[in-house]
C-alpha positions in Angstrom: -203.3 -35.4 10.9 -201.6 -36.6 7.7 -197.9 -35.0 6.5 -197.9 -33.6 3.0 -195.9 -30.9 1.4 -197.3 -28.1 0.3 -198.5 -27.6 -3.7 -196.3 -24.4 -3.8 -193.0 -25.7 -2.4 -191.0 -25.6 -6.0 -191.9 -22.2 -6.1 -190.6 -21.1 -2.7 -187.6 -23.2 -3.4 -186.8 -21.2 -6.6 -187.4 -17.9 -5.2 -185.4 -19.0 -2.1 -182.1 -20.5 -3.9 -182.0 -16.7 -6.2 -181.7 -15.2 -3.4 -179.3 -17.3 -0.6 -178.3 -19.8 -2.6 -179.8 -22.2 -0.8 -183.1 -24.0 -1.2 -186.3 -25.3 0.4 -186.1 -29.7 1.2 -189.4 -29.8 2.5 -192.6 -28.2 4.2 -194.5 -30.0 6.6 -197.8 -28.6 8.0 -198.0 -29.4 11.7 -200.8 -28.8 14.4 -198.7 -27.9 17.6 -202.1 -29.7 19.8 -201.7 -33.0 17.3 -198.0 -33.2 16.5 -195.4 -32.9 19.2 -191.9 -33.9 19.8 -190.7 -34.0 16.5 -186.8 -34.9 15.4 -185.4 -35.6 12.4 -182.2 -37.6 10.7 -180.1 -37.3 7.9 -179.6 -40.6 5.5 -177.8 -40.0 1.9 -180.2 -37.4 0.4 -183.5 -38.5 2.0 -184.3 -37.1 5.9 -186.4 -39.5 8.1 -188.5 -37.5 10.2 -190.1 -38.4 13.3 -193.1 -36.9 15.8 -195.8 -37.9 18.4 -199.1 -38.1 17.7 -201.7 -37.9 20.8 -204.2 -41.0 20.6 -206.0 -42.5 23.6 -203.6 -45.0 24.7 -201.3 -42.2 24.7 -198.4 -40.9 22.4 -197.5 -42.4 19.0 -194.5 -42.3 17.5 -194.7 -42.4 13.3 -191.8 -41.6 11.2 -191.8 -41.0 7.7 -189.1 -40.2 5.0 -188.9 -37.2 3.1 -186.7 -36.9 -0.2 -186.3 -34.2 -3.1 -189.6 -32.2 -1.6 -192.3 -34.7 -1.2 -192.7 -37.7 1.3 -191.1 -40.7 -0.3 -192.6 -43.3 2.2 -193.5 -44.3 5.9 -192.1 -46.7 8.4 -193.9 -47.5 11.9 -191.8 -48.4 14.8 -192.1 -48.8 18.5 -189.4 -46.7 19.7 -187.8 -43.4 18.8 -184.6 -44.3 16.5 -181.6 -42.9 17.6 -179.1 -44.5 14.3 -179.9 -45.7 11.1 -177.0 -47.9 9.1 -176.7 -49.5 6.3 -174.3 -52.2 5.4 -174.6 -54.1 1.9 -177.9 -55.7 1.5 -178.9 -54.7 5.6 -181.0 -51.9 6.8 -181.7 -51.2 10.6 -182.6 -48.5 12.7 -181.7 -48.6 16.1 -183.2 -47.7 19.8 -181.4 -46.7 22.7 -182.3 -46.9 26.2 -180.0 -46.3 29.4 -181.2 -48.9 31.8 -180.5 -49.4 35.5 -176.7 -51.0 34.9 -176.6 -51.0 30.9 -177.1 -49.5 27.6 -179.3 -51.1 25.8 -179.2 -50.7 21.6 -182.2 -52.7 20.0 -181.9 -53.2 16.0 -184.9 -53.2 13.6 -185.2 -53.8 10.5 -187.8 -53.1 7.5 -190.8 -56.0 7.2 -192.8 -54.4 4.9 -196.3 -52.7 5.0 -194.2 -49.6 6.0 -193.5 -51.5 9.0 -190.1 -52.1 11.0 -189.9 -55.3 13.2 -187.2 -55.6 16.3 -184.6 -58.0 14.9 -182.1 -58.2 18.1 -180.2 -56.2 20.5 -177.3 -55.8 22.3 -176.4 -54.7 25.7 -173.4 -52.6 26.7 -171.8 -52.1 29.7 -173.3 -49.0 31.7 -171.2 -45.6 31.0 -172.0 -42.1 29.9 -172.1 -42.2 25.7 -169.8 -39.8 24.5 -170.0 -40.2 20.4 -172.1 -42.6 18.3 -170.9 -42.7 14.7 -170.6 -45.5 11.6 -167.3 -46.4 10.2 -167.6 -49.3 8.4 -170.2 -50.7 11.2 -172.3 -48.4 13.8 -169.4 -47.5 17.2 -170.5 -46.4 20.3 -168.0 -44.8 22.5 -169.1 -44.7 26.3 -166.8 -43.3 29.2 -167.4 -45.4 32.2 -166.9 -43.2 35.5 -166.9 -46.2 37.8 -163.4 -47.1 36.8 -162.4 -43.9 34.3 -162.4 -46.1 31.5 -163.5 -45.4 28.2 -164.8 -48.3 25.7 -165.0 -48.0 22.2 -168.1 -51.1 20.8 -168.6 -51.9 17.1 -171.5 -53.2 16.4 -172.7 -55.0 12.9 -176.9 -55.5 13.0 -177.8 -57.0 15.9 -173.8 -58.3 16.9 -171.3 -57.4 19.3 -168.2 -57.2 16.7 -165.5 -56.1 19.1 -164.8 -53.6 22.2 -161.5 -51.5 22.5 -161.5 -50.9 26.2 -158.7 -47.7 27.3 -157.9 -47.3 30.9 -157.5 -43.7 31.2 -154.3 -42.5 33.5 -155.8 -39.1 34.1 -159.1 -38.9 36.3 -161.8 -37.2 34.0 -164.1 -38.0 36.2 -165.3 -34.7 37.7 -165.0 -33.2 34.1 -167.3 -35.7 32.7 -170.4 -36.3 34.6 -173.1 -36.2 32.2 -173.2 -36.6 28.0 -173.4 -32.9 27.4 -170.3 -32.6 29.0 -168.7 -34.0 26.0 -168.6 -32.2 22.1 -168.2 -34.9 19.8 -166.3 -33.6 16.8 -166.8 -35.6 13.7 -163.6 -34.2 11.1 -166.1 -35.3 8.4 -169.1 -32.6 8.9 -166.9 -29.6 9.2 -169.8 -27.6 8.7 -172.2 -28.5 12.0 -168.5 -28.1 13.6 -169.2 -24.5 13.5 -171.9 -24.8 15.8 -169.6 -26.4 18.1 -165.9 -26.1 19.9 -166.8 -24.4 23.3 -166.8 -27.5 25.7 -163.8 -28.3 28.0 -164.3 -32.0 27.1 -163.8 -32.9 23.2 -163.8 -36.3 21.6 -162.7 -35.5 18.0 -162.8 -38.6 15.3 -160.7 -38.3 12.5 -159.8 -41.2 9.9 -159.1 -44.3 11.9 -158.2 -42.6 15.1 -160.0 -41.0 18.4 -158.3 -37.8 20.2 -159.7 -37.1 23.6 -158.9 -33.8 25.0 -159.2 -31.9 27.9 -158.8 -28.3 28.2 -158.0 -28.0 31.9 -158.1 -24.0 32.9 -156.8 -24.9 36.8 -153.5 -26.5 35.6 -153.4 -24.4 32.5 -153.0 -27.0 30.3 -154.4 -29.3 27.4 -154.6 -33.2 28.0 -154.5 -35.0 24.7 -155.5 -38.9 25.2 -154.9 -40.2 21.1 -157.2 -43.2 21.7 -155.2 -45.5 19.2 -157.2 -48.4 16.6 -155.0 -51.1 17.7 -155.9 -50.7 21.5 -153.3 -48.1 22.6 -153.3 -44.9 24.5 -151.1 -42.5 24.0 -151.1 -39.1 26.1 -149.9 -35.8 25.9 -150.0 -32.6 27.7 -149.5 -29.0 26.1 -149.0 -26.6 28.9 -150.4 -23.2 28.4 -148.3 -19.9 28.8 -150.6 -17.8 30.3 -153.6 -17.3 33.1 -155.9 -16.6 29.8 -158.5 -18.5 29.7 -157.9 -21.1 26.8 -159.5 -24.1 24.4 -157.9 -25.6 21.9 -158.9 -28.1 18.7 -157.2 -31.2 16.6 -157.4 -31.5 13.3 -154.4 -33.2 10.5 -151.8 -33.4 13.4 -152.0 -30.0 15.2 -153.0 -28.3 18.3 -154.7 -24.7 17.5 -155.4 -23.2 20.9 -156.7 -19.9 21.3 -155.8 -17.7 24.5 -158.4 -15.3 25.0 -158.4 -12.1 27.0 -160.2 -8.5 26.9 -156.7 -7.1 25.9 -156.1 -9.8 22.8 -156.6 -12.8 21.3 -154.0 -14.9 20.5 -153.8 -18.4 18.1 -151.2 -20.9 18.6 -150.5 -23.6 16.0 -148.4 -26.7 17.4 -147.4 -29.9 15.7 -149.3 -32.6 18.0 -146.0 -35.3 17.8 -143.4 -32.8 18.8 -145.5 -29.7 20.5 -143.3 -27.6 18.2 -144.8 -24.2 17.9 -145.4 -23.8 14.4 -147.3 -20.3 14.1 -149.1 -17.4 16.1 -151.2 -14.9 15.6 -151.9 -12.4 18.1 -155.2 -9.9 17.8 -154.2 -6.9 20.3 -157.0 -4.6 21.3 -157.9 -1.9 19.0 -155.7 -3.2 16.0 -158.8 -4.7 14.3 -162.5 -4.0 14.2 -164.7 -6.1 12.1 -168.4 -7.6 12.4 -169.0 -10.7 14.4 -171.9 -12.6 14.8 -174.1 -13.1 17.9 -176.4 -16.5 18.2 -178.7 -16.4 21.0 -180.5 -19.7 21.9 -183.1 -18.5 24.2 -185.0 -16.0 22.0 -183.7 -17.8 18.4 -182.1 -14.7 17.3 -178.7 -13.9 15.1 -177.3 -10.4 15.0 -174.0 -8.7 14.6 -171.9 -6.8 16.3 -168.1 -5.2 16.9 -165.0 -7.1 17.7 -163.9 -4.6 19.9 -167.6 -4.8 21.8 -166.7 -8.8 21.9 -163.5 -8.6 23.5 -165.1 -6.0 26.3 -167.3 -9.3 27.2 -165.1 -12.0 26.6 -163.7 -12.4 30.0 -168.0 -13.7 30.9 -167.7 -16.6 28.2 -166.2 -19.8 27.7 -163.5 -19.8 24.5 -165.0 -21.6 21.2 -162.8 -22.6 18.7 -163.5 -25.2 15.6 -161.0 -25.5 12.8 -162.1 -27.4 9.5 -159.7 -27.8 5.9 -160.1 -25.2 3.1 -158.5 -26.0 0.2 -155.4 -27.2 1.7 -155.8 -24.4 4.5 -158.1 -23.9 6.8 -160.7 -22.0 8.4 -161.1 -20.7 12.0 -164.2 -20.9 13.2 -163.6 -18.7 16.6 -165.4 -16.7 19.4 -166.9 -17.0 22.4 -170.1 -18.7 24.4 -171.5 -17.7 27.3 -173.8 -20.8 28.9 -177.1 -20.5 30.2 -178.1 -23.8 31.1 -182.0 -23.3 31.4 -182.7 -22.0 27.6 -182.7 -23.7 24.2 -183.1 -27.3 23.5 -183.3 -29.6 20.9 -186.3 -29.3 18.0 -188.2 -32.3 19.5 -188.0 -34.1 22.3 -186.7 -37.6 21.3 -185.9 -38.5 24.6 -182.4 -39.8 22.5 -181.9 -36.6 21.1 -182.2 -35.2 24.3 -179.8 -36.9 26.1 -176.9 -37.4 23.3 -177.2 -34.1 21.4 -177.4 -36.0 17.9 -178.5 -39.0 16.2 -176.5 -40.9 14.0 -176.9 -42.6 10.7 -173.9 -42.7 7.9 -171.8 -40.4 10.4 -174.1 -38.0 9.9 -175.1 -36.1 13.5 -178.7 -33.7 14.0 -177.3 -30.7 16.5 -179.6 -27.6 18.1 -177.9 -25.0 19.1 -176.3 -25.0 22.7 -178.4 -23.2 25.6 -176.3 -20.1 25.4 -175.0 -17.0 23.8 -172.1 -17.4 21.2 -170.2 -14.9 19.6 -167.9 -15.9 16.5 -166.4 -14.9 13.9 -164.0 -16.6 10.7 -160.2 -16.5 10.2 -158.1 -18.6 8.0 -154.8 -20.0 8.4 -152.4 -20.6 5.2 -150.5 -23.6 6.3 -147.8 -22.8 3.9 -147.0 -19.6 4.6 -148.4 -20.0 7.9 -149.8 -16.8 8.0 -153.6 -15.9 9.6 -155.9 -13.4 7.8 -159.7 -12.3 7.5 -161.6 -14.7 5.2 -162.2 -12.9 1.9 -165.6 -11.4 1.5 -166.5 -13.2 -1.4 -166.2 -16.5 0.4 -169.4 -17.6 2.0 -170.0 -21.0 3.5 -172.9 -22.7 4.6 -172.6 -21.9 7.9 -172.1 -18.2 7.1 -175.5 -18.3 4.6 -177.5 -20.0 7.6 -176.3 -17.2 9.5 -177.5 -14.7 6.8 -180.8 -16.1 6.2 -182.0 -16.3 9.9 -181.0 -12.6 10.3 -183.7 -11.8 6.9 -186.2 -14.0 9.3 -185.8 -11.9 11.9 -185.9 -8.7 9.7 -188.9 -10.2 8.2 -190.5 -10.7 11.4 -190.7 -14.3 11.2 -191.5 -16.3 14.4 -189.3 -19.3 14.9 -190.2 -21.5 17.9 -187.1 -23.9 17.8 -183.9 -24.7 14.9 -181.6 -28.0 14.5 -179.1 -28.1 11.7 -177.6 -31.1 10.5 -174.7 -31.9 7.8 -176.0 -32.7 4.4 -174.8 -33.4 1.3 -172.1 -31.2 0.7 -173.5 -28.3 3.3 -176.0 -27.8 6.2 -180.1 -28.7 6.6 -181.6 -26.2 8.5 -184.6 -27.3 10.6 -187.2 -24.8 11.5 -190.8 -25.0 13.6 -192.5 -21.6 12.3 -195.8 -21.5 14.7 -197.3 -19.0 12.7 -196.6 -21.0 9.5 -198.2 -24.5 11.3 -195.0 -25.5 9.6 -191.8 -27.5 10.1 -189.5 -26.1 7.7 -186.0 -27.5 6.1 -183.6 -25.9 4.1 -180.2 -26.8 2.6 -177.8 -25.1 2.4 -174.4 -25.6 0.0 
């Protein structure tokens, strides 16, 4: 079946942006017995989006790219592209497979007739892949168990530029056993951050440097492993005050960690170098009541509800805890997430997507939401007076117009079988499969 955009897309996108300032990218009719598995990845302003098509040597994979609402050209390839970079004059989209004893990343590059020919590949050593991102040239960072090592590759096209190879001194081995033990925190997409910040395990890229951290609850403390450009490891260890239950996040130098019980919540601010405490904020019970909202993963839903209903549940969730800059300050995004390992999933099923959680192309990651329940809500944290308050009303961010657009879905009764977000531009794209519709659906949101 061929991919087209509907006639009346402009339209939709105009009524759509009055309303949530926010707009329609791109329809595309889909027949859920022809089309399956579809995934999708951000470049610049275009989106390359890929699906299987049933034919009688069995499933083919055709990708095609999709820029300001119409499809702005084709490309076939042989395996389901997990990174796209470009580098000067070079182009390639890149295939990854997780063989026997290595990682194998095969490069291809455009050859015309909407065509994309394997150019070369490269095989890594075998490992569980924590983060895949482009910083200058594509890096792949793997954590090998076999030796609790981690190794950081850059790669250039279809070379091996350099690896960075860290011998850990504290055994993360029964804390990392698969890749969704691991959140990889790009500082650069604070927005798809907000989807995140509830795993024990973090790998968090900021500028040049790498911060591993552990949020161990049985010692009561945070591991910080600074994973250092010039081949150094540096570690750290914040202990924690209290038999709360605890996670923390790294951004410009400090440790927020937020301690978590049904009697308060409490945010600590430390400088990372010196572990000086350099504000709190404590939430008793019944001081504040606001609304927070409620993502579900297994029925697709967003609601609202109490604070003081939250922290009567909290002690049956996991903390979650994402801080991005705002202005100078920042923002808190901060809750809790119960897992439930057997719902949700990703929009397609990219076996790549699958196992990695994202796909990368200018440092740009696809996320679905985590199999789960999460309950959040927004502070903000003035790091001159370093002083915590309630966002102001009139402040709405992507993330908080996503949430307020799939609550009118709901309240319009519309059916959505699976959502992925990713960062783009300056805000979110919302993916949406709408079976009702025969649609896939994106919208961005600034």
């Amino acid at each position: 079946m061929p991919i087209k955009t509907f006639p009346v897309l402009v339209a939709l996108a105009l009524t759509c942006s009055q309303t949530f300032s926010q707009s329609i990218f791109a329809e595309i009719p889909f027949d859920e017995h022809r089309i399956t598995d579809f995934d999708a990845i951000a470049f610049g302003d275009s989106i390359l989006f890929s699906y299987n098509e049933p034919a009688v040597s069995g499933p083919v994979q055709r990708s095609q790219w999709v820029r300001h609402q119409k499809v702005s050209g084709k490309i076939s390839l042989s395996e389901p592209v997990a990174f796209i970079h470009s580098q000067g004059d070079q182009f390639h989209y890149y295939s990854m497979r997780q063989m026997k004893d290595a990682i194998v990343i095969k490069a291809f590059a455009p050859a015309g007739n909407e065509k994309a020919a394997p150019v070369g590949e490269v095989s890594l050593r075998e490992g569980i892949v924590m983060a895949a991102y482009t910083h200058h040239n594509l890096v792949l960072v793997i954590y090998e168990r076999s030796n609790n090592a981690v190794s950081v590759y850059e790669i250039d096209g279809t070379k091996l530029l350099g690896e960075k190879k860290y011998s850990v001194p504290s055994d993360l081995r029964i804390w990392i056993r698969k890749e969704a033990d691991v959140e990889f925190i790009e500082q650069g997409s604070p927005h798809i951050n907000t989807f995140k910040g509830y795993s024990r395990v973090k790998l968090i890229h900021e500028n040049d440097d790498l911060y591993l951290t552990l949020d161990n609850h049985m010692k009561n403390e945070t591991l910080v492993l600074a994973l250092r450009k010039d081949g150094r490891l540096d570690q750290s260890i914040f202990s924690i005050n209290s038999t709360d239950d605890f996670g923390s996040y790294i951004i410009d130098g400090k440790l927020f960690t937020t301690i978590m019980s049904t009697k308060k919540f409490v945010m600590n601010v430390q400088d990372l170098t010196t572990k000086e405490l350099v504000a709190t904020n404590v939430i008793a019970k019944g001081t504040e009541n606001f609304d927070i909202t409620v993502r579900s993963a297994a029925d697709k839903t967003v609601s609202t509800e109490s604070f003081t209903r939250m922290m009567s549940v909290v002690a049956y969730g996991d903390p979650q805890l994402t801080v991005s800059r705002d202005s100078g300050n920042y923002t808190i995004a901060w809750g809790s997430f119960i897992n439930d390992k057997g719902a949700g999933g990703m929009a397609g099923a990219n076996p790549v997507a699958m196992l990695m959680t994202f796909a990368v192309s200018t440092a740009i990651k696809q996320l679905s939401e985590a199999p789960g329940l999460s309950r959040q809500f927004f502070y903000s944290f003035d790091a001159t007076n370093l002083s915590f308050a309630r966002p102001a009303a009139a402040k709405r961010t992507p993330r908080m117009k996503v949430d307020e657009y799939e609550m009118k879905l709901i309240a319009d009764g519309v059916k959505v079988k699976s959502k992925s977000y990713l960062p783009f531009k300056n805000g979110l794209l919302a993916i949406y499969s709408l079976p009702k519709e025969r649609l896939v659906r994106m919208i961005a949101f600034e």
